[in-house]
PAPA-959526 format. One record per residue (C-alpha): z negated, x, y. Coordinates in steps of 0.1 Angstrom, whole numbers, plus 5000, padded with zeros to 4 digits. Example, Ala and Ser with C-alpha at 12.3 -4.5 7.8 and 13.67 -1.06 7.14 Angstrom:
REM PAPA-959526
492251234955 492951374989 
This chain:
REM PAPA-959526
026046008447 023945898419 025145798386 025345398388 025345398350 021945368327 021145578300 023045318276 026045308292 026245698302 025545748262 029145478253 031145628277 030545948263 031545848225 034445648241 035745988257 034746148225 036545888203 040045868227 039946258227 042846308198 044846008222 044946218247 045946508231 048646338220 049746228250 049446598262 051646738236 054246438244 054546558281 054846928268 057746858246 059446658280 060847008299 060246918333 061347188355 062947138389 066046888383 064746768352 061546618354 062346238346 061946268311 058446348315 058146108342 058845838316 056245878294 053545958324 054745598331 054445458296 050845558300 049945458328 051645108317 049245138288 046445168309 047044928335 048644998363 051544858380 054245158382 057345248399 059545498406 059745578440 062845808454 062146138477 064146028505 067946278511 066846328541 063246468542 064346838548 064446708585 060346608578 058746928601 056046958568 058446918545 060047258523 063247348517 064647128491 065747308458 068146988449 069546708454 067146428452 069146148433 068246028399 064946198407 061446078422 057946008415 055845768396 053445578412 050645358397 048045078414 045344928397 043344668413 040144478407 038644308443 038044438470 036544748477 037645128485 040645288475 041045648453 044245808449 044746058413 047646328423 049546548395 052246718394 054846638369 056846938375 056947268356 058147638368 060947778344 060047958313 061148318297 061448168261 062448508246 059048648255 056948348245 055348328208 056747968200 059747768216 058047688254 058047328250 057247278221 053247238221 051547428196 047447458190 045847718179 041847798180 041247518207 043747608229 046947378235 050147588239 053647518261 054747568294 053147308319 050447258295 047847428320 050047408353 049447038354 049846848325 046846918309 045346748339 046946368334 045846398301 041746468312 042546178334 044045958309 040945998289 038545948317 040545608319 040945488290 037045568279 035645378315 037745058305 036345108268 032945148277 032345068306 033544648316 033944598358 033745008367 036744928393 035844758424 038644868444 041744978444 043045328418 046345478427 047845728404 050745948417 052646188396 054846368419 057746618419 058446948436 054547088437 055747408422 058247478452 058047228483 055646958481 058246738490 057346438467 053446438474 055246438514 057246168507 054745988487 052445948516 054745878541 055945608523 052145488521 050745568490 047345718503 043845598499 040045688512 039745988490 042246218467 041246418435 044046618425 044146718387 045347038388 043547328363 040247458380 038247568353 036147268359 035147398391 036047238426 039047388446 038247308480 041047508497 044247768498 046048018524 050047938532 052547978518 056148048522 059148108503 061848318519 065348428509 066248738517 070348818517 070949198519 075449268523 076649598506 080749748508 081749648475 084049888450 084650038413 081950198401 084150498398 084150498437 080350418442 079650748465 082150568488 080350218484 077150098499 074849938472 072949598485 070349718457 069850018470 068849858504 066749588493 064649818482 063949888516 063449548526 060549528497 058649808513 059249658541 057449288536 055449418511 053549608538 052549278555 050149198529 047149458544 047649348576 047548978572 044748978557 043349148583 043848778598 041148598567 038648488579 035748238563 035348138526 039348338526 037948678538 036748748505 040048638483 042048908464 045748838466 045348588493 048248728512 050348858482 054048928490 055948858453 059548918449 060148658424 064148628415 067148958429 070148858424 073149078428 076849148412 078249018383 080349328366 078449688357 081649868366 081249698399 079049778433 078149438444 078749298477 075349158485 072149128469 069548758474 065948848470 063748528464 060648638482 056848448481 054548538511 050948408513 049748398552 046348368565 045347948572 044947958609 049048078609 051847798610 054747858584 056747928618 055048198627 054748368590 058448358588 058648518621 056548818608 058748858577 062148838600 060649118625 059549308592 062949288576 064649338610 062449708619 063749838583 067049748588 066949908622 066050298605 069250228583 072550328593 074550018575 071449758574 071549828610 075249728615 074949458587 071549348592 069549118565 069748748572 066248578561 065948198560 063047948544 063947858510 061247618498 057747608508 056447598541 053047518532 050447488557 046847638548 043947418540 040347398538 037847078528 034747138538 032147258509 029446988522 031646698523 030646398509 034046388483 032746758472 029346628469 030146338451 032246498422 029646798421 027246508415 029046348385 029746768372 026346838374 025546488355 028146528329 027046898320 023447008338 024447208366 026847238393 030347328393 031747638409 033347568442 036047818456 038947878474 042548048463 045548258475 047747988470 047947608475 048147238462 049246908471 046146878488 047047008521 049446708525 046446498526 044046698544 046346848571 048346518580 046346248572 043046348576 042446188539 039446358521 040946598488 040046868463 041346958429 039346928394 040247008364 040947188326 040347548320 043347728313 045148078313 048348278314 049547988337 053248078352 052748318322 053848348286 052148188264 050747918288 048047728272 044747478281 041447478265 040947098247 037847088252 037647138288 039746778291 037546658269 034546818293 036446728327 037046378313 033346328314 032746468351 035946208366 034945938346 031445958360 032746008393 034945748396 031845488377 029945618408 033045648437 033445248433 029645158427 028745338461 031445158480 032845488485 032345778505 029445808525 031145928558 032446238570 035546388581 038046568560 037546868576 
C-alpha cells in the first residue's frame, strides 16, 4: 500500500505527532495512575473515554453479558460482570471501509513491595515511562491517541470510512470482553490490535489455558504432622507432573511455532493452601498456565493436563484414594496464525517501512492476544503493533516514549493509506 500522502503532508504529520507527543504522554501517565486490574478497571475506562470523546468518537459503555461463560470460546469468568464492561468508540466520515483499534484496558496485579516506586503511580526516568500496565497495554492507546490526534491536525479528510475503537476488559485472563464485543457486532474489515511489539508485527500465538488444580490433604496440629497428609507435599507431584508436558507438546509445533522458546511453557502462577503455621492444611489450589501447540482445541489441552495429573496421582497411595480435581479457570484460548503475506501485514509493513526505512520484524509468540477472537471466529483480518517495552508482568514495568512517538508515525501512515486505498486489497484472514 503506498503512502497516499505527498512529501508536504508526510513532512506536517510528522511535526503534528512530534508536537502532540507530551499530550499523549500525559494521557499515558493518567491511565497508569487508574489501577485497572480484574474488577476494577472502570476508572480507567473513564478517561480512555474522555479521550476518545476528545477525539471524536461516539462512545459507550457496553456490558459483557452474565451469561457468556455458556459462549463455547469464551473463558472462565474471574467475576461478576456488573458495573463492568468495555468502551466502545465509532467515528464516521462517508462511506467507505471500516477499521477496528482493539486494547486492552485491563492490567495483571502488581507485587508493590518489590517495585522501585508505588505501581501506579507513573514515573519517567531516562526515556522510559514506569507503572504497571504502562507496557502491557496502555502504552498502546496512548501511540494511538497520537496517531489520531496528529492525522486530524495535519492531515483534513484522512477518514473515508468508518474507525471503531474498542477498549476491552479481561485480555489478561479470558478474552471475554473482545468475545462479547464482537458478538454484539462491533467488528470491521480489518483489526490492529495495540498491544507492545517492539514495533514489529505479531502475526500469531499458541493456546492457552488456565487450569485449577485442587490437591485434598488429612488435616491436624502441627505437633501431629507425621500422622497428617500435607496437600503441599503432594502438589509437588502434580508440578512434576504437568510440567513434563511442556517437551512433548512441543513436539506437536509445527510452522513459524516450531522455532519458539517457551511456546508450550507450563507456569504455576498462584498455591494456595492453609491459613495457620501450627496447622497441616486440608487442601492445597494451584493456579496453573499451560501453553498448547495451535492445531490443539482447549478441550483437548485440558484433557492432557487431567490424564497428567491423574497418572501421578495414581503412583501415590492417598492421591490415589483422594485424587486431584482439575477444572478450567480462565482462558481457553484457541491458537492463531495471520498469514505473513496478507495484505493487512503488508499494508502496515508498508507504512513501518515508510515511517522509518525498513521493514518491521514479523513474528510469532508463546502466548496470545485478542486477535484470535477475530481471526478464528470471524474470519476478520488482525495483528498487533506497537511500543517497545520490558519487564512486562514484571517489576518495574515500563515503555520506551519514543517508540509511541515512533509507532505513532507507522499507524498514522497506515491508517492515511488503509482509507485512501479503499481498504484491503483481498485475501483471506488466514
Amino acid at each position: 500500500m503506498q503512502s497516499p500522502l505527498d512529501p508536504a503532508l508526510l513532512s506536517a504529520l510528522d511535526r503534528a505527532i512530534d508536537d502532540l507527543a507530551e499530550d499523549a504522554f500525559g494521557f499515558l501517565e493518567r491511565l497508569v495512575a487508574a489501577p485497572s486490574t480484574v474488577g476494577t478497571e472502570m476508572c480507567a475506562q473513564q478517561v480512555v473515554r474522555g479521550e476518545l470523546d476528545r477525539l471524536g468518537f461516539d462512545t459507550s459503555v457496553l456490558p459483557i453479558p452474565e451469561d457468556i461463560a455458556a459462549d463455547p470460546v469464551a473463558g472462565v469468568p474471574q467475576l461478576p460482570y456488573a458495573g463492568r464492561g468495555n468502551v466502545i468508540g465509532h467515528l464516521a466520515a462517508g462511506t467507505g471501509p471500516s477499521l477496528l483499534l482493539n486494547g486492552h484496558i485491563d492490567v495483571v496485579p502488581a507485587e508493590a513491595p518489590l517495585w522501585s516506586a508505588p505501581p501506579f503511580q507513573p514515573v519517567r526516568r531516562d526515556g522510559w515511562l514506569a507503572g504497571r500496565g504502562a507496557g502491557d497495554m496502555k502504552g498502546g492507546f496512548a501511540l494511538a491517541s497520537l496517531a489520531l490526534g496528529a492525522l486530524q491536525s495535519a492531515v483534513p479528510g484522512w477518514l473515508r470510512g468508518r474507525l471503531s475503537f474498542a477498549s476491552v476488559i479481561e485480555e489478561e485472563c479470558t478474552g471475554n470482553g473482545t468475545l462479547a464485543a464482537a458478538r454484539a457486532g462491533v467488528l470491521a474489515d480489518a483489526a490492529v490490535l495495540l498491544e507492545p511489539t517492539d514495533l514489529g508485527l505479531l502475526l500469531g500465538g499458541v493456546g492457552i489455558l488456565w487450569a485449577e488444580l485442587t490437591v485434598r490433604g488429612l488435616p491436624a496440629h502441627a505437633e501431629s504432622a507425621h500422622r497428617a497428609v500435607n496437600p503441599v507435599d503432594s502438589a509437588w507431584r502434580l508440578i512434576d507432573a504437568v510440567r513434563s508436558l511442556e517437551k512433548e507438546m512441543a513436539l506437536h509445533l509445527d510452522g513459524p511455532f516450531a522455532g519458539v522458546d517457551g511456546a508450550c511453557a507450563v507456569n504455576v502462577g498462584t498455591f494456595r493452601a492453609g491459613d495457620w503455621p501450627s496447622s497441616v492444611p486440608g487442601q492445597a489450589v494451584l493456579g496453573v498456565r499451560v501453553g498448547f501447540p495451535p492445531g490443539w482445541t482447549p478441550d483437548e489441552a485440558l484433557t492432557r493436563v487431567a490424564d497428567a495429573v491423574a497418572a501421578a496421582a495414581a503412583a501415590d497411595p492417598w492421591l490415589a484414594e483422594h485424587p486431584p480435581q482439575v477444572r478450567a479457570a480462565g482462558f481457553r484460548a484457541e491458537g492463531y496464525l495471520l498469514d505473513a503475506a496478507h495484505p493487512l501485514a503488508a499494508a502496515v509493513s508498508s507504512a513501518h517501512e515508510s515511517a522509518h526505512g525498513r521493514p518491521p520484524r514479523q513474528f510469532v509468540l508463546g502466548s496470545t492476544t485478542d486477535a484470535r477472537i477475530y481471526l478464528n471466529q470471524y474470519a476478520v483480518p488482525a495483528l498487533a503493533y506497537g511500543p517497545r517495552t520490558r519487564n512486562i508482568h514484571g517489576t518495574d514495568e515500563a515503555v520506551e516514549l519514543d517508540s509511541i512517538v515512533a509507532g505513532a508515525r507507522t499507524l498514522a501512515r497506515f491508517l492515511a493509506g488503509y482509507y485512501a486505498a479503499g481498504g484491503l486489497a483481498g485475501g483471506s484472514a488466514a
